[in-house]
C-alpha positions as CSV (number, residue, x, y, z in Angstrom):
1,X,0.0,0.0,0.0
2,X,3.1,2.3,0.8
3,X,4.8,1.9,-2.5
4,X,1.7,2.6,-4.2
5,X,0.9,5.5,-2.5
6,X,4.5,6.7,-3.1
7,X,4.4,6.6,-7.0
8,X,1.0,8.6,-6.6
9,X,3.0,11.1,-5.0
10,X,5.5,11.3,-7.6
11,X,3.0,11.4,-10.5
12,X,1.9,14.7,-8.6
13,X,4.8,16.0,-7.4
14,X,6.7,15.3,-10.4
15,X,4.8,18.1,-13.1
16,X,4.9,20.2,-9.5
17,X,8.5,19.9,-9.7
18,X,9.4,20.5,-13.0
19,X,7.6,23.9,-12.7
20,X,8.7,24.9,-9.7
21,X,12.3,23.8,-9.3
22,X,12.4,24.1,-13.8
23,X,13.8,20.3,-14.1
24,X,14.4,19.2,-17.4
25,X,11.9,16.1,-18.1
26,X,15.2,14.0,-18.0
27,X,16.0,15.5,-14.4
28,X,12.7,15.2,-13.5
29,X,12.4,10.9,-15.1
30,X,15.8,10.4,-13.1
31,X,14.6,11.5,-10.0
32,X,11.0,9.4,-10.6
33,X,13.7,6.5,-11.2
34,X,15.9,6.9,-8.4
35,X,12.8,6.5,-5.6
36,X,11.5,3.3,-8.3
37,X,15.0,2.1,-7.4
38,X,14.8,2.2,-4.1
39,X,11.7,1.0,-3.8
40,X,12.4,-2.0,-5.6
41,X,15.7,-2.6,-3.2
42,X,13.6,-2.3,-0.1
43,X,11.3,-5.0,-1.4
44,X,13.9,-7.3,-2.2
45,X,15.4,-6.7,1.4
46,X,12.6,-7.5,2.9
47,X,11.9,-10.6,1.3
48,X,13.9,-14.2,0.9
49,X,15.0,-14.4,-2.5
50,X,14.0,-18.3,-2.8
51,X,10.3,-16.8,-1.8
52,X,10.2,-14.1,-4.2
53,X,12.5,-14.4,-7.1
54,X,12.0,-18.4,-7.5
């Protein structure tokens, strides 16, 4: 529920952002990225990899 409510953050802060701050779209797709990244490093933490991966 957490990592879903996180990327609906980012889909509104993201646009929010690039206004704001002026990010270039690339600036702004590597920063969407880089908290995709870590989400998908925390999930894999928190799991076995013989329950999750196989």
């Amino acid at each position: 529920m957490a990592d879903s409510m996180e990327m609906m953050i980012l889909a509104i802060l993201g646009p929010a952002l690039h206004c704001d701050w002026h990010l270039s779209e690339w600036r702004q797709a590597f920063l969407t990225t880089a908290v995709f990244i870590g989400e998908c490093n925390s999930l894999l933490s928190t799991c076995s990899h013989h329950t999750c991966l196989w």
